[in-house]
C-alpha distance (Angstrom), angle and dihedral (degrees) to the residues before:
residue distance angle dihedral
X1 . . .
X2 3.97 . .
X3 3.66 96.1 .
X4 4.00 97.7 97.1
X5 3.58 93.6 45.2
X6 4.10 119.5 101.6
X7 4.11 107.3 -90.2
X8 3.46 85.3 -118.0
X9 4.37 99.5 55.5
X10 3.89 82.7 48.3
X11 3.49 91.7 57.4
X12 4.20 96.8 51.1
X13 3.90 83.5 41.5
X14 3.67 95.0 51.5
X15 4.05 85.9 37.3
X16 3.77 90.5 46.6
X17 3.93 91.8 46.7
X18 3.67 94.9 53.5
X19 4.15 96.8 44.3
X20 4.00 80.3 59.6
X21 3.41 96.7 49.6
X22 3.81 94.3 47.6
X23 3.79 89.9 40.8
X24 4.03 89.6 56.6
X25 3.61 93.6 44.5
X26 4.31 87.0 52.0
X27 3.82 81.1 53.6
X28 3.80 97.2 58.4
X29 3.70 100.0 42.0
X30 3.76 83.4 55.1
X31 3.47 94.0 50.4
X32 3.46 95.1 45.3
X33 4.15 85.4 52.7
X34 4.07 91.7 48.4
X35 3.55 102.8 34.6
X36 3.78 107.7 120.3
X37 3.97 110.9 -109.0
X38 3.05 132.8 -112.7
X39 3.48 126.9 -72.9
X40 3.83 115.7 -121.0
X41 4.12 110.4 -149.1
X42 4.13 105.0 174.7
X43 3.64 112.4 -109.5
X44 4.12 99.3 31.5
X45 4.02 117.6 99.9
X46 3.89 109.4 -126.0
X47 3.53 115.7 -158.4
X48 3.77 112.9 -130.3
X49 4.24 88.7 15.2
X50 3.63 98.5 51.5
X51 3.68 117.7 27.7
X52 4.00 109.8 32.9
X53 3.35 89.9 93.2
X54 3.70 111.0 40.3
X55 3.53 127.0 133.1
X56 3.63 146.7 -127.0
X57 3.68 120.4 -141.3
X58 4.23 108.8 -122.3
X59 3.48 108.2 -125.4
X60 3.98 89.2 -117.1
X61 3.40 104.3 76.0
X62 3.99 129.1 141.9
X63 3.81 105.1 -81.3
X64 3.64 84.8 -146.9
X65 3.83 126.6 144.8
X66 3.95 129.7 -161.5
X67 4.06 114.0 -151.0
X68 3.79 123.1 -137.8
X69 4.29 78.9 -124.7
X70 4.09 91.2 169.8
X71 3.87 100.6 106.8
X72 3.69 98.8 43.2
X73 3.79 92.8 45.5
X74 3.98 90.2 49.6
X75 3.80 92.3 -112.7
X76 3.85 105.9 150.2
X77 4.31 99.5 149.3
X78 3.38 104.5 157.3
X79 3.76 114.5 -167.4
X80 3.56 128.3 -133.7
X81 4.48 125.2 -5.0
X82 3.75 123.6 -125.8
X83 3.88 134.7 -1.7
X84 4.36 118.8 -40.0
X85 4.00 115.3 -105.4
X86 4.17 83.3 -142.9
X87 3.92 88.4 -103.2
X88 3.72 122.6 146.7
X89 3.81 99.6 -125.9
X90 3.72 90.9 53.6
X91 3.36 95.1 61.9
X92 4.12 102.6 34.0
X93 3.95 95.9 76.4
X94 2.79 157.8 125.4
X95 3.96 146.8 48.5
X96 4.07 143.1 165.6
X97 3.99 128.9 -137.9
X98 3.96 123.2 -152.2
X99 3.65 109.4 -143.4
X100 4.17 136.0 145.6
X101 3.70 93.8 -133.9
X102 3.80 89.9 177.5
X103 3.87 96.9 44.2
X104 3.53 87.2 -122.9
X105 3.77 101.3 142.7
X106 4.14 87.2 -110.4
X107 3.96 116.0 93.8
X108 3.61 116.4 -123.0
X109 3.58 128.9 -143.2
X110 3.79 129.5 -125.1
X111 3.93 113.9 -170.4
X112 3.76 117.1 -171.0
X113 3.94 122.7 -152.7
X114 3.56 157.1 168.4
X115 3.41 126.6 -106.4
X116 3.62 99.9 -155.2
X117 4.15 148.2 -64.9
X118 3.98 113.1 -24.1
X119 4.08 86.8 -119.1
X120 4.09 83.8 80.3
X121 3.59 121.3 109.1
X122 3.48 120.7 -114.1
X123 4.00 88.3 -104.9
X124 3.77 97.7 49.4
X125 3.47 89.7 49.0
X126 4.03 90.9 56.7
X127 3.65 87.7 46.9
X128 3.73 101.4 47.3
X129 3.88 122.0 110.6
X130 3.40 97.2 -124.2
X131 3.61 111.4 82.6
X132 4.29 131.6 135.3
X133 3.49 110.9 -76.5
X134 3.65 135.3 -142.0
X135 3.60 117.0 -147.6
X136 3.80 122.9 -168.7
X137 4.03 115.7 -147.5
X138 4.20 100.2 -125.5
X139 3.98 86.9 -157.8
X140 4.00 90.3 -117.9
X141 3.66 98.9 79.5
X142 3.47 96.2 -84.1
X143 4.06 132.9 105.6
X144 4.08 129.8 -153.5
X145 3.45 126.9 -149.8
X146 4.06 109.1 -114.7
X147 3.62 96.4 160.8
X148 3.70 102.2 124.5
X149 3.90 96.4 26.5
X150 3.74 88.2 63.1
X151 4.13 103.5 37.1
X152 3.87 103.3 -103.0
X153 3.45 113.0 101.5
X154 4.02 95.0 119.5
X155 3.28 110.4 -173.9
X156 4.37 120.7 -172.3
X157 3.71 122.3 70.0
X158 4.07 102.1 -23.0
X159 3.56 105.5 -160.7
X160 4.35 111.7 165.9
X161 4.03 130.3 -15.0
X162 4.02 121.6 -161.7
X163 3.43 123.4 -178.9
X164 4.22 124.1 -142.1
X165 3.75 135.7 160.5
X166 4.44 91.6 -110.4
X167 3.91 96.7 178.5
X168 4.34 99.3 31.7
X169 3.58 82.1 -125.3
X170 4.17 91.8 125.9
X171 3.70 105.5 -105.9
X172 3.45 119.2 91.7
X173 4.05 122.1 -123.8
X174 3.84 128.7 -155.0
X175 3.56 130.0 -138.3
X176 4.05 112.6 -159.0
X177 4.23 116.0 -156.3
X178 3.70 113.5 -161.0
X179 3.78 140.8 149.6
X180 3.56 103.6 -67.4
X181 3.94 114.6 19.4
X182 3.59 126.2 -5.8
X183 4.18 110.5 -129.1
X184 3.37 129.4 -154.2
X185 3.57 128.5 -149.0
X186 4.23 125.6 -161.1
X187 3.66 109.3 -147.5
X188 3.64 108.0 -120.7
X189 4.41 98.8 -147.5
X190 3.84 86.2 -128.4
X191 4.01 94.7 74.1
X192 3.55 95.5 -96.2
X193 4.01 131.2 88.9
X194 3.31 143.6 -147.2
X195 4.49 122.4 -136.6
X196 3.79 101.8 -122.4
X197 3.83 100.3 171.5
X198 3.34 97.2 120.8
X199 3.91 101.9 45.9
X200 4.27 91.0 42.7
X201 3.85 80.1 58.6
X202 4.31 75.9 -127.2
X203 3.41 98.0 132.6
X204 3.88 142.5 26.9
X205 4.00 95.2 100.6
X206 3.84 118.9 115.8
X207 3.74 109.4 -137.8
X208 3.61 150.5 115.1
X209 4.05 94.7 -96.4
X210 4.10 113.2 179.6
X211 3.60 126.6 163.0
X212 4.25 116.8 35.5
X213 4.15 126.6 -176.9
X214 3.07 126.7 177.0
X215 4.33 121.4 -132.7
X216 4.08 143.1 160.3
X217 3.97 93.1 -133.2
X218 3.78 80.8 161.0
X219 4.06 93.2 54.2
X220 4.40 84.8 -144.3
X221 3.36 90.8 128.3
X222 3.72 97.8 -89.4
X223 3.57 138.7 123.5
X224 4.29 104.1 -136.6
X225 3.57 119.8 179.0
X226 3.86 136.9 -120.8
X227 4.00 117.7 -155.5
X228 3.49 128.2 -163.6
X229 4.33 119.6 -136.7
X230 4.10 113.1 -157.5
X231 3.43 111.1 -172.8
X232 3.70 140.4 -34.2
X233 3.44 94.4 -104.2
X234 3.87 121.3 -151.1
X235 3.90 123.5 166.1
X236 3.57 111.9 -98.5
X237 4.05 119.9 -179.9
X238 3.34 107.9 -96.9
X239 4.27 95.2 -134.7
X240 4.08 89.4 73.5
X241 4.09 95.9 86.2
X242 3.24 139.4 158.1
X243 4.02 127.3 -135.7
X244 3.89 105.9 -110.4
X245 4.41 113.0 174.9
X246 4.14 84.3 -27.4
X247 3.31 92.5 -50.6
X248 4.60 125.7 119.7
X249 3.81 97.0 -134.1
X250 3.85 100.7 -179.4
X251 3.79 130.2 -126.5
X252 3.63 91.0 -105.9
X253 3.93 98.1 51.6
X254 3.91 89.7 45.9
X255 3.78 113.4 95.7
X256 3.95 89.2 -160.2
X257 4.01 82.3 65.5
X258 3.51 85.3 82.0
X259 3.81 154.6 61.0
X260 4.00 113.6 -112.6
X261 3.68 121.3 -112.6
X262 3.91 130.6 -136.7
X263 3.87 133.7 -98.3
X264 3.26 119.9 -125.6
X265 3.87 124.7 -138.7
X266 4.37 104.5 -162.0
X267 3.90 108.2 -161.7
X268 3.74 110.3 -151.5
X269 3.74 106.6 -129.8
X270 3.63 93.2 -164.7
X271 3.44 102.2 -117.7
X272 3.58 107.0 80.5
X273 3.86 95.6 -76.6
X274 3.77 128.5 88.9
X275 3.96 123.7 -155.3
X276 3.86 126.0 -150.9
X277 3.65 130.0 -113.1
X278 3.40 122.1 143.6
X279 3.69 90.9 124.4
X280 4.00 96.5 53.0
X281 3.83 88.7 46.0
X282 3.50 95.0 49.6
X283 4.08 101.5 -123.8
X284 4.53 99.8 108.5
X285 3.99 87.3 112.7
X286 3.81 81.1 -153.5
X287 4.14 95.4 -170.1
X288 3.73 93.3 37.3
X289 3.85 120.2 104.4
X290 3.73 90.4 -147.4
X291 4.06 130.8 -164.5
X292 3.26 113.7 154.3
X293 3.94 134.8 26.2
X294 4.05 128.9 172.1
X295 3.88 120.3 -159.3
X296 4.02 109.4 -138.8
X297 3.97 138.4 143.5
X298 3.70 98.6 -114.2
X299 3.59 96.9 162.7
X300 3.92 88.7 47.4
X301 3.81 97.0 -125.6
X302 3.70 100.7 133.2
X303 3.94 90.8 -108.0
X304 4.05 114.7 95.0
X305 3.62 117.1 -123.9
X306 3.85 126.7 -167.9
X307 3.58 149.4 -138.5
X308 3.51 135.6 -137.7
X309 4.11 121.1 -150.2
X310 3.62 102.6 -161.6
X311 3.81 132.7 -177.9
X312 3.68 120.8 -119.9
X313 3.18 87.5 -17.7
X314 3.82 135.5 83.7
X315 3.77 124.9 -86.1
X316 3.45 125.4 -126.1
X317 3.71 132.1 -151.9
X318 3.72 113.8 -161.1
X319 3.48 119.3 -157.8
X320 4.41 113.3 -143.9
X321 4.16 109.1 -123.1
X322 4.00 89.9 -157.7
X323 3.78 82.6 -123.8
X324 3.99 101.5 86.6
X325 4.16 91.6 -88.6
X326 3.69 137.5 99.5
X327 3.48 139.8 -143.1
X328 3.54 129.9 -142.5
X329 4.10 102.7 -138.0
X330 4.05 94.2 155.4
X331 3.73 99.1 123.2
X332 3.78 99.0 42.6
X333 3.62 94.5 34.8
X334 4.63 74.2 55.1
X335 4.18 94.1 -133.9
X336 3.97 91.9 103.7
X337 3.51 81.9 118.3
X338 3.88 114.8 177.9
X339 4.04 98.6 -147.0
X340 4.04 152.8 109.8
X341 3.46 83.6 -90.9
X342 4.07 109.0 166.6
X343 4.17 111.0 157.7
X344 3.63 139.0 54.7
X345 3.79 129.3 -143.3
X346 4.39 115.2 172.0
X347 3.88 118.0 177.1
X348 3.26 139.3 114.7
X349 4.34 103.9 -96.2
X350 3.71 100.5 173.2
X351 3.76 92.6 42.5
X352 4.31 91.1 -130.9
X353 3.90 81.6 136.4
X354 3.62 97.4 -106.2
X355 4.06 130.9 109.8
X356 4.09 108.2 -102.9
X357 4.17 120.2 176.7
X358 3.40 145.5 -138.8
X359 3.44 124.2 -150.3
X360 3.73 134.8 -161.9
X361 4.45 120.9 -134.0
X362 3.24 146.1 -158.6
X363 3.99 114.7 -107.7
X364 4.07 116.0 -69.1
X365 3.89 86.7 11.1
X366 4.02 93.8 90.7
X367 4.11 123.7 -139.3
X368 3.23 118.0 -82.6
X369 4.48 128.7 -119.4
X370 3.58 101.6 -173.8
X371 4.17 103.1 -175.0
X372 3.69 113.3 -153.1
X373 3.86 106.6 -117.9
X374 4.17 90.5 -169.1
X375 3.55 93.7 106.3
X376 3.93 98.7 42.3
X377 3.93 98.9 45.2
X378 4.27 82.2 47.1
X379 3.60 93.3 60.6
X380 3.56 85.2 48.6
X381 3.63 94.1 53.3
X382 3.84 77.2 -132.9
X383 3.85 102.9 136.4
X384 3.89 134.0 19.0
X385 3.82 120.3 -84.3
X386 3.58 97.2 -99.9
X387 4.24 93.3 45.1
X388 3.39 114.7 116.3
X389 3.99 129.0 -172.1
X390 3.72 140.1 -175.8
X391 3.79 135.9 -157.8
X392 4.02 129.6 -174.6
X393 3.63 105.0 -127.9
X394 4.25 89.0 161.0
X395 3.45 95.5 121.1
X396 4.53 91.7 39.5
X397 3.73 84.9 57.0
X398 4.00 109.4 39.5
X399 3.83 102.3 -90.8
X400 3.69 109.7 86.5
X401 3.78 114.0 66.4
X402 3.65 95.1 20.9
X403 4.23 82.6 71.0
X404 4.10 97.6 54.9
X405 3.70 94.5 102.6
X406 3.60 96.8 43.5
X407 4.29 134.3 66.9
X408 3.48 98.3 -148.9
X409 4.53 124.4 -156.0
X410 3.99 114.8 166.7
X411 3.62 115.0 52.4
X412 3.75 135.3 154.2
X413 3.99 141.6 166.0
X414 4.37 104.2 -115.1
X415 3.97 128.3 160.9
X416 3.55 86.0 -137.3
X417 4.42 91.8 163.1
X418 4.64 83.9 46.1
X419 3.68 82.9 -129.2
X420 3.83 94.1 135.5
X421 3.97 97.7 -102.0
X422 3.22 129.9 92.1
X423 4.05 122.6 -112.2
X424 4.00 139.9 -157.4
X425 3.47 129.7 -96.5
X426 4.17 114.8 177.9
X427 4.14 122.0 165.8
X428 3.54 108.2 -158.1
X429 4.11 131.9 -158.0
X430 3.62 133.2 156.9
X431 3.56 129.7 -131.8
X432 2.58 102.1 -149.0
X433 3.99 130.6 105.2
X434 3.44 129.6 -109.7
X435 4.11 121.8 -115.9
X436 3.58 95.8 -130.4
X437 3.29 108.0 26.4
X438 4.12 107.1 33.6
X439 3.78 99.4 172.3
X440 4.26 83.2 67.4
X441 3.32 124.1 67.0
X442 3.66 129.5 -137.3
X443 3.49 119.1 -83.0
X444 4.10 124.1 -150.3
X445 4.02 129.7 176.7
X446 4.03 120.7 -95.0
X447 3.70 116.4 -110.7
X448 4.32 126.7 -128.4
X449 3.92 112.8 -171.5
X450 4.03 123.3 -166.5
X451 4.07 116.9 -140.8
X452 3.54 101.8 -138.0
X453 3.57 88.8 179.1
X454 3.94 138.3 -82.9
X455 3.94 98.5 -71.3
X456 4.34 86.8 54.7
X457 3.78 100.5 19.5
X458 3.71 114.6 -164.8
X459 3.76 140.9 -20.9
X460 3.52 132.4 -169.9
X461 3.88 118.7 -106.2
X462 3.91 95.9 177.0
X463 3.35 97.5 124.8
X464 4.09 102.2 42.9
X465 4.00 84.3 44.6
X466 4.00 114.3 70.9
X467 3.57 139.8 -21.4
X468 3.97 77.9 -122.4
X469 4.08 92.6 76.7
X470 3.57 89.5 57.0
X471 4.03 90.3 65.5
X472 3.63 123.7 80.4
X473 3.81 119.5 -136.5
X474 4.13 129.8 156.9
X475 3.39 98.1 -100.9
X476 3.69 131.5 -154.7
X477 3.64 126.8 143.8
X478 3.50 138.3 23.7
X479 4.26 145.5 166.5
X480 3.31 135.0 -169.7
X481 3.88 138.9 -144.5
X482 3.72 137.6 128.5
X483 3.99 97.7 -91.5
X484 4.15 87.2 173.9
X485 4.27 92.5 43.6
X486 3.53 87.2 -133.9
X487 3.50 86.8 138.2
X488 3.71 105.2 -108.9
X489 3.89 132.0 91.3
X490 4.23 122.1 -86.1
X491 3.61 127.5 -162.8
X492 4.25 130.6 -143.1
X493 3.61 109.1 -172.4
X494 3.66 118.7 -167.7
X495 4.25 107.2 -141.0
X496 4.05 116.9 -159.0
X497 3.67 108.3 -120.1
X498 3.81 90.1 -0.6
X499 3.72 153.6 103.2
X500 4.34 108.6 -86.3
X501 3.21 107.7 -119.4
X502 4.15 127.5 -146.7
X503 3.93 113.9 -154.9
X504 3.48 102.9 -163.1
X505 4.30 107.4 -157.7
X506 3.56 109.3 -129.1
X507 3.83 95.6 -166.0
X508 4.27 100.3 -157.2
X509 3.76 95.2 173.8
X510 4.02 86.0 66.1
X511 3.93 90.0 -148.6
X512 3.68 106.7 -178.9
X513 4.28 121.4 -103.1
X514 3.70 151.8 -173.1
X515 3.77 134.4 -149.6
X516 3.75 122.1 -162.6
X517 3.87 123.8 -166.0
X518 3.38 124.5 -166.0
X519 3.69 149.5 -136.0
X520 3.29 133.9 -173.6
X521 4.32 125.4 -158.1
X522 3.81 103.2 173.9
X523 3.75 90.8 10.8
X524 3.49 121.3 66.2
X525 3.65 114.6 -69.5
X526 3.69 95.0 -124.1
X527 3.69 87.9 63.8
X528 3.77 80.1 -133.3
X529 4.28 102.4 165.2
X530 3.73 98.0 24.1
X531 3.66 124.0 137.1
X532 3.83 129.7 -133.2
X533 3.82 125.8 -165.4
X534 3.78 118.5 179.1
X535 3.91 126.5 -179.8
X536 3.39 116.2 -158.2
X537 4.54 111.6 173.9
X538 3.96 104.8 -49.9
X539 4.02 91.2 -21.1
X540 3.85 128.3 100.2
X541 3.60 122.5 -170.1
X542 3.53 134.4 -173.7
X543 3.80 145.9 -155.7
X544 4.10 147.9 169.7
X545 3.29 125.6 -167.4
X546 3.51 124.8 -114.7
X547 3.93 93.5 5.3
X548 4.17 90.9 121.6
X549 3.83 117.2 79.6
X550 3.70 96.4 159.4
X551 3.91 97.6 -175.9
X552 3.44 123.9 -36.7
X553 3.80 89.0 -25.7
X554 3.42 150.8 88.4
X555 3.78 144.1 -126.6
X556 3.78 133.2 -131.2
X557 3.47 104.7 -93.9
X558 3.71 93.4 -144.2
X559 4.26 102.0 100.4
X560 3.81 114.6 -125.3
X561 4.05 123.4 -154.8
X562 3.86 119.7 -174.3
X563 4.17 105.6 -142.8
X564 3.68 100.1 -163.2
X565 3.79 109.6 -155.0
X566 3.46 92.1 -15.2
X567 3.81 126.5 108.4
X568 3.78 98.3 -174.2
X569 3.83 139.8 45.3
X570 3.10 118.3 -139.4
X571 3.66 103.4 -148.9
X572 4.09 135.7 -6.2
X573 3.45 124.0 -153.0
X574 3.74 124.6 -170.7
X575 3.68 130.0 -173.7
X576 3.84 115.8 -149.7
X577 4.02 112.7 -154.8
X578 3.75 86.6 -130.0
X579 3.86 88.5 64.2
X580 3.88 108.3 -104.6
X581 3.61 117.3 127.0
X582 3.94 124.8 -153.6
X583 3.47 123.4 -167.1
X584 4.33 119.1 -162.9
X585 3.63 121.2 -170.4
X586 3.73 135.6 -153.1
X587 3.81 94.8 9.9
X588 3.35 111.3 -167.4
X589 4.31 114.7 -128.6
X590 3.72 125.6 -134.0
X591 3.60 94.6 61.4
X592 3.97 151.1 85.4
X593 4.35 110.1 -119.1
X594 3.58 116.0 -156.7
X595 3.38 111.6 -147.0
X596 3.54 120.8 -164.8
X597 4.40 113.4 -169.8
X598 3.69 121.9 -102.9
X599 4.08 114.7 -123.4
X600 3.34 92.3 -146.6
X601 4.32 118.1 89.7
X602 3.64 145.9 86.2
C-alpha cells in the first residue's frame, strides 16, 4: 500500500507506525505493574497467587497411619458445656500438657477446658460438666479419669496447662492459665495435689492469661515461669462488627477491640514463692496481644532466650543478657512479624544445627518457616557470635501458601516417620462464625506435613495419613509424646466445642528410635533448657527440652530421635543448663535412656 508514496513519507509512516506500537506496548507493561491485585477471598483458587507453587506428593512417602485411639483408650474430654455468648475468651481455648505426674514411666495427660459461656454465674460455672481433666496412663493403652480424686478438675475458662518440677523435689507440678486467675497446683507424690496459688504468690491477678512455659532464664537451678496476657477483655455487643474477607466479625470476637495485656515473667525464689519481674527485666511486651511464647537458646550462649507470638500485633524475640535483663532483638533478628500469629513450633528442621520456627496465622496471612541463618552467616564470619537471624522460607519449602485458607493454633516439630528429620504437625480452626448457625464456629481439617529434607522441605501427606484429616473440627491445642512407648510420636488435640481427639501413630515403616529422659542435679530437675546432640552416620540431630509450646500446650519433656536404618548412635551429647556437658557413645536404638546429670563441670 506504501509503495507509491515518496521514500521519504514511507519512512515517517513506517517511523510513525513503530513509535505507536512501542508506545502501546509501554502502556501494557505499565498496566500490568499498576493494575490492582488480586483480591484473595479464602476458599477460591487464584491463578498466579494460589497455585504456582503447589506440590506433588513423591511417591516415597511414610506409609504411616495415625488411629482415632480415643474410645478404646477411655478418652471421652468433651470441651466446652452449653451454647457461646459470642465472646472472645470462649472461643480462644483450649490446650493439653504431657506429663508422668506419678513418675511411673507412662505419660499422663492433662486436658484443659471450659466450662461454659462467660454469661454463667460463678456457681454454674463450678457446677458445670465441663471441667480440665486429668487422665492417668493405665500402661495397657488405656487412660482413667482421676481428675477429682487427685484435686484438678478446674472448672472456669481453661485456657493452657504446662507441667514442671517447681520445688526439685521429683514430682512434677502444673500451673493452669485461664480467663480469670491462673491456679497452681503442687503435686503431692501420692497422686493427689494440693492448690498453692495463693502461697507461690502465682495467682491473684485478674486477666485474660493464655499461653504459659516454663524456663531457668536465671540458670540457679530453678524452673521460673513466663505467662502470656491476651487482651483486656471487656464485653462488647456483639452487633458492632467489622467486615473482615466478606465476613461481620463482631466487636466482641475481634481481638483489635481491645487493649493488650502484659506478660508476666515469675522468678522462683526457691522457697516455694515466686516474685514478679517482667517489667524490671524488660520482657512485659506491653502492646503485644500475646499467646504463645517458647523459651530456647537461639543464639547458643548457654542463657535461654524467648519468643513472643502475638496477635495483631508484632512479635518479639528477646534475647537473655546472662545478667537478669533482656533485649528486644525482634527486628534485626527479622521475626517482628506483624500477624494473627497464635502457635509455636522451635526445632531444628533442616538439621544445619541451629534452632528454626514455625509459626501458626491467621487466615490469608500464611504460616510461617523461619530458617535459622546462625550457622550460615558464622561460616561467613558475617555477623558476631551472639547474632542471630531469621528468614521465612514457608512458601520455598511447602508450608506457606498451602495455609491461606486455614487459621492455624497447635503446632509442633515431631519425627513422626523416625527417619531422622523432623516433620509438621498444624491443628487448624476458624474463628470465625458460621452464617447459619452463629452460635458454632467454623470448622476446618488439621494439617500433617512430611520433611523430605532441606533441599525439598516439606509436603503435605494429609490425605494418605488418616481417615482423621478428612474431618473438620475447630482446632486449637495440641501435644505430643509417645503415651504407648512404642517408640514413635502421638498426638492429643484439644477441639473448641468438640470431642478431643487421640491420634494414636501407628508407625508401619518400623524405622528404628531412641527416647532420652532427663534429669537434672544442679540443673533444674525438669531438665527444662538442656541440650541434646546425637550423631548418628553423616547425620546430626538436635534437641532442647521444653523449647515447643505449640498453643496453649505442652510437650513431653522426654526428647525423641527417629534413627532410620540405624540401630546404634554413635555418640550423645547433652547440654545441662548448669553447664556440664556429657557425651555417650554407641547408644544402642529401640530404647528409652535415663540420664541422670553429672555433678562434676564448670
Amino acid at each position: 500500500m506504501m509503495r507509491g508514496l515518496p521514500r521519504r513519507k514511507r519512512l515517517l509512516v513506517i517511523t510513525a507506525g513503530t513509535g505507536l506500537i512501542f508506545a502501546a506496548a509501554a502502556l501494557f507493561v505499565v498496566w500490568l505493574v499498576l493494575r490492582p491485585a488480586p483480591t484473595y477471598l479464602p476458599g477460591e483458587a487464584i491463578e498466579g497467587l494460589t497455585s504456582d507453587l503447589a506440590r506433588d506428593l513423591p511417591s516415597d512417602y511414610p506409609r504411616v497411619t495415625f488411629v482415632d485411639a480415643s474410645q478404646e483408650a477411655g478418652i471421652q474430654f468433651r470441651h466446652f458445656s452449653g451454647r457461646r455468648s459470642t465472646q472472645l475468651p470462649e472461643d480462644m481455648g483450649s490446650g493439653a500438657a504431657w506429663g508422668d505426674y506419678d513418675n511411673d514411666g507412662w505419660l499422663d495427660l492433662y486436658v484443659v477446658n471450659e466450662s461454659g459461656p462467660l454469661t454463667l454465674s460463678q456457681d454454674q460455672l463450678e457446677r458445670s460438666p465441663a471441667h480440665n481433666t486429668l487422665y492417668h496412663n493405665n500402661g495397657d493403652g488405656t487412660f482413667t479419669d482421676v481428675s477429682v480424686a487427685a484435686g484438678v478438675d478446674f472448672r472456669g475458662i481453661g485456657m493452657a496447662a504446662t507441667w514442671g518440677d517447681a520445688d526439685n523435689d521429683g514430682w512434677p507440678d502444673l500451673f493452669v492459665t485461664a480467663y480469670g486467675e491462673n491456679v497452681f497446683y503442687r503435686n503431692n507424690g501420692d497422686g493427689t495435689f494440693t492448690d498453692a496459688t495463693a502461697e507461690t504468690g502465682l495467682g491473684g491477678r485478674q486477666g485474660f492469661w493464655a499461653g504459659a512455659s516454663w524456663g531457668d532464664f536465671d540458670r540457679d537451678g530453678l524452673l521460673d515461669l513466663y505467662v502470656t496476657g491476651y487482651v483486656q477483655y471487656v464485653h462488647r455487643e456483639a452487633a458492632e462488627a467489622s467486615l473482615q474477607y466478606d465476613v461481620d466479625v463482631p466487636a466482641s470476637l475481634n481481638p483489635s477491640s481491645f487493649e493488650p495485656e502484659r506478660n508476666f515473667l515469675f522468678r522462683n525464689q526457691g522457697d516455694g514463692s515466686f516474685s514478679e519481674l517482667a517489667l524490671r527485666a524488660g520482657v512485659s511486651d506491653p502492646q503485644g496481644r500475646s499467646l504463645s511464647a517458647a523459651w530456647c537458646d537461639f543464639d547458643d550462649d548457654g542463657w535461654p532466650d524467648i519468643y513472643v507470638a502475638n496477635d495483631v500485633s508484632d512479635n518479639v524475640l528477646f534475647r537473655n543478657l546472662g545478667n537478669g535483663l533482656f533485649e528486644d532483638v525482634s527486628h534485626r533478628a527479622h521475626v517482628a512479624d506483624y500477624r494473627g500469629a497464635m502457635g509455636i513450633a522451635v526445632g531444628d528442621w533442616d538439621g544445619d544445627a541451629d534452632w528454626d520456627m514455625f509459626v501458626t496465622h491467621w487466615i490469608a496471612q500464611e504460616n510461617a518457616l523461619y530458617s535459622n541463618r546462625r550457622t550460615q552467616l558464622a561460616a561467613l564470619d558475617a555477623a558476631p557470635l551472639q547474632a542471630v537471624q531469621f528468614m521465612d522460607e514457608a512458601d520455598r519449602f511447602g508450608v506457606g501458601q498451602i495455609a491461606l485458607d486455614y487459621i492455624g493454633f497447635g503446632t509442633s516439630f515431631f519425627d513422626y516417620d523416625n527417619d531422622g528429620w523432623l516433620d509438621l504437625f498444624v491443628v487448624n480452626g476458624s474463628t470465625f462464625q458460621q452464617d447459619d448457625q452463629p452460635h458454632l464456629l467454623v470448622a476446618m481439617r488439621d494439617q500433617l506435613f512430611w520433611n523430605r529434607g532441606p533441599d525439598e522441605g516439606f509436603f503435605d501427606v494429609s490425605g494418605v495419613s488418616s481417615e482423621y484429616f478428612r474431618r473438620e473440627y475447630v482446632g486449637r491445642g495440641a501435644a505430643f509424646g509417645d503415651y504407648d512407648n512404642d517408640g514413635d510420636v502421638d498426638v492429643f488435640i484439644v477441639n473448641n466445642d468438640g470431642p478431643g481427639i487421640l491420634l494414636r501413630n501407628d508407625n508401619a515403616n518400623r524405622n528404628r528410635w531412641l527416647k532420652v529422659h532427663l534429669q537434672g542435679r544442679r540443673s533444674n530437675r525438669s531438665a527444662i533448657g538442656a541440650k541434646l546432640r546425637l550423631v548418628v552416620g553423616n547425620t546430626v540431630q538436635r534437641r532442647q527440652v521444653g523449647a515447643q509450646s505449640s498453643y496453649l500446650s505442652q510437650n513431653s519433656l522426654v526428647q525423641h530421635f527417629g534413627l532410620g536404618a540405624a540401630t546404634v548412635a554413635d555418640t550423645l551429647e547433652i547440654v545441662w543448663p548448669s553447664g556440664v556437658r556429657q557425651v555417650l557413645v554407641e547408644v544402642s536404638g529401640n530404647q528409652t535412656l535415663h540420664v541422670v546429670e553429672e555433678e562434676s563441670g564448670p
